[in-house]
N, C-alpha and C positions, 0 to 999 in steps of 0.2 A: 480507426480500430473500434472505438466506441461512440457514438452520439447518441447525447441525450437530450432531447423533444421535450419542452412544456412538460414536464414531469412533476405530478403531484403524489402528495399520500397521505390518506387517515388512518390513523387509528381509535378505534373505539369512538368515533365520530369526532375527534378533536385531531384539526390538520398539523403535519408533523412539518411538512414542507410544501411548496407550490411553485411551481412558474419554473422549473429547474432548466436552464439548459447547459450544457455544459459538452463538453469532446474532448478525448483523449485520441490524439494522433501516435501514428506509428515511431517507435524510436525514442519515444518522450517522457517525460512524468508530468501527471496531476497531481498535487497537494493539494486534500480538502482541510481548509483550516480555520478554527472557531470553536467560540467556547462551550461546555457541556450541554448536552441537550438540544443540542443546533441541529442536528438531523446528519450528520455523518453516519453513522452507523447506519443508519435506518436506510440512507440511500446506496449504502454499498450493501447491504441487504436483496434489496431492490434488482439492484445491478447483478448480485451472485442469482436471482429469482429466487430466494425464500418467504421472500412476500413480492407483495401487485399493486402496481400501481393506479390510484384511484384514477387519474387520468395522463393522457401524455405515452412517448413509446421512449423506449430503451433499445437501439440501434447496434449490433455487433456484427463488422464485416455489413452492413448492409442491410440484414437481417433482422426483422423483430424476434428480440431476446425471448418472447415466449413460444417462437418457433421452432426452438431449438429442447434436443430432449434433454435428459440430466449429463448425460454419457458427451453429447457432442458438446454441450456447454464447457463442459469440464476440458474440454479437449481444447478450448478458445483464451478461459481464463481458471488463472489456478488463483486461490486463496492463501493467505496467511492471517491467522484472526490475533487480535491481541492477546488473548486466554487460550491457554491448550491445556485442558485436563489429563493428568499420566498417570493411567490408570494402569495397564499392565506393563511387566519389565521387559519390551520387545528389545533389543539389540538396536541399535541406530540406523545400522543400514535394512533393518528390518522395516522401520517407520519409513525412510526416504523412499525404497520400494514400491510402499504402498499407493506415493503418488502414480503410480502404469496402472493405476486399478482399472480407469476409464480402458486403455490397452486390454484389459485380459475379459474373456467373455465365458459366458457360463462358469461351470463350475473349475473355469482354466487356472492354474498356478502362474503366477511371473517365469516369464524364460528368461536361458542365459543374455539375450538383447535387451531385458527390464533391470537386470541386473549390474549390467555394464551403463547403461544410462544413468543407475542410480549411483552408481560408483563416479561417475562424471560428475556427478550434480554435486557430493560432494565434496571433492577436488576443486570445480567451481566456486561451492561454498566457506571453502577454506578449511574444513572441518575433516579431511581425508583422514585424520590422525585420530577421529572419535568414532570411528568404524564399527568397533568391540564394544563400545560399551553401552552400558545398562541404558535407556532412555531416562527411566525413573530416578536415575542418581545423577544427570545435569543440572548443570547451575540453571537460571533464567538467561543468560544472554546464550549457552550454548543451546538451550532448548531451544530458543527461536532462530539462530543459523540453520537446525536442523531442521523445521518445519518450513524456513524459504528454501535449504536444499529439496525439502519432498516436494514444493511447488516446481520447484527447477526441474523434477523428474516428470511431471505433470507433459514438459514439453509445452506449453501455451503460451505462444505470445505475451498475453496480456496477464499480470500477475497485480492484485489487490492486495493492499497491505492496510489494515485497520489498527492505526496505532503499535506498530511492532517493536518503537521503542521504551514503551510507555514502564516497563517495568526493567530495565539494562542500566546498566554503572556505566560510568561514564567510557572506556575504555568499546564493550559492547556496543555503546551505540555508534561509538565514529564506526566499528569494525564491520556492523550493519548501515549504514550510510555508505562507507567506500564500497560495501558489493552490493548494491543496488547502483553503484553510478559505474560501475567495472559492467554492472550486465548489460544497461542501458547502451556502454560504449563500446562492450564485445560480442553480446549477442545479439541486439538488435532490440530486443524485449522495450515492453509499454509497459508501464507501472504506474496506477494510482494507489496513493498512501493518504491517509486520516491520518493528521497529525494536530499537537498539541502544541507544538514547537516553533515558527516561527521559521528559528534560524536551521532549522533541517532544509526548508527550500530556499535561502541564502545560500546554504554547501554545495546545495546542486547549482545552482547558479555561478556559484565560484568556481566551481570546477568546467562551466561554460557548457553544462547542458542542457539541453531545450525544457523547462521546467514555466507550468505556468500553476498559479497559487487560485482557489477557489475559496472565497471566505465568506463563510455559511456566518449567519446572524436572523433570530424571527424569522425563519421558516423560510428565507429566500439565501441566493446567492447576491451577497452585497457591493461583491467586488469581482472583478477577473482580470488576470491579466499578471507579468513578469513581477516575480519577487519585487522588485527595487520599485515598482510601482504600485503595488497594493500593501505591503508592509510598512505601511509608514507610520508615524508619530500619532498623525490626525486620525487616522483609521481605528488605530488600538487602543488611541482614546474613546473614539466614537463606540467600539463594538464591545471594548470591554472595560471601560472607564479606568483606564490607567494611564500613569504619564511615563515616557520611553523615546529613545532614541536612537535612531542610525548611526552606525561609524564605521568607516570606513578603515582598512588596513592591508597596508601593499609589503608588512614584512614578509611575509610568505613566499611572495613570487612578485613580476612588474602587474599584474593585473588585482585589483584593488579588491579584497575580500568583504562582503559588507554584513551586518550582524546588529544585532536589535537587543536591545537594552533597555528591561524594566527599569524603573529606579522611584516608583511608588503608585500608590492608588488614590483615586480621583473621589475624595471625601463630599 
């Protein structure tokens, strides 16, 4: 779905990242993970083409990503950012709608087939119950179900998620975790997510989904490859000088759930 080439990028002449390469296959997730200022953002930036890369390509379907206009991009990969400003009090299905915007051309309104989509999406979403109400008077964990349902209306295979859990109570974020591994295992959808968490790409794992963990550190990718292989002990002391451990737990189900465990910082 995506590949990405020797991917570099400055800003303001001071390199943010270099040497990138990195793929996201169909049916799958990508977790970029590492600590502040490691270049996540900046390369799903990149990837949505808000900014350009100083060298290297960014591959979609096959296609170099700056071949593509704003309209068809949208049409390939939908976004959810960590921050969403609610500035006016649209109705909820009012916002989810709004992902068909790439659908409507000129000065077109959403038809009744944008509407029934959007009505899917959140039914999908889990949220069918928040239909009527106000945008501006949502918690944070429903605002951001409703911005992956307007990605969901989008229709795009490939959906970006930059940090979605980063501001959700505890309860919100499993509830966004299981419908990301629901769409991955009912709709087929590609998901790369920016995370802060570690044990967010152990849940996918647990759950036995094709998940491979990308662990940004000094402007490169320092690791690739399956959760249980790149989240280890040595790594998280290497990348972020803390000391931590794997454990392993089969109460759940026969198949072993594994989870990572700070338990202090490397003085």
């Amino acid at each position: 779905m995506i590949k990405i080439e020797k991917a570099s990028f400055d800003y303001s002449g001071a390199t943010v990242f270099e040497n990138i390469d990195l793929e996201l296959k169909k049916g799958s997730i990508l977790c970029l993970f590492g600590p502040n200022g490691c270049g996540k953002t900046t390369l799903i930036d990149n990837i949505l083409g808000y900014m350009h890369l100083k060298s290297g390509t960014i591959l979609i379907d096959g296609i170099d990503q700056r071949e593509y206009s704003r309209r068809d991009l949208a049409k390939k990969i939908a976004y959810v950012p960590q921050i969403h400003e609610k500035t006016f009090p649209y109705k909820v299905i009012e916002v989810v709608v709004m992902g068909r915007t790439p659908y409507c051309y000129g000065l077109t309104s959403p038809g009744k087939d944008d509407y029934e989509i959007a009505e899917e999406s959140l039914e999908i979403a889990g949220i069918a119950h928040l239909r009527e109400r106000i945008y501006t008077k949502l918690s944070g964990g429903e605002t951001q179900l409703v911005i992956l349902a307007r990605a969901l209306a989008q229709r795009s295979p490939v959906i970006i998620m930059d940090e979605p859990a980063s501001h959700l109570d505890f309860r919100h974020e499993l509830m966004l975790l299981e419908t990301v591994a629901d769409l991955v295992i009912s709709q087929g959808l590609s998901i790369i997510m920016s995370t802060h968490s570690p044990n967010h790409a152990f849940y996918f794992e647990n759950r036995n989904l094709p998940v491979t963990v990308a662990l940004m550190n000094e402007k490169k990718i320092v690791a690739t490859g399956k959760p249980a292989d790149v989240l280890t002990g040595e790594l998280m002391k290497k990348v972020f000088n803390i000391k931590s451990r794997v454990i392993s737990d089969s109460s759940a189900g026969s198949v072993p759930g594994r989870y990572i465990i700070p338990y202090g910082i490397i003085r």
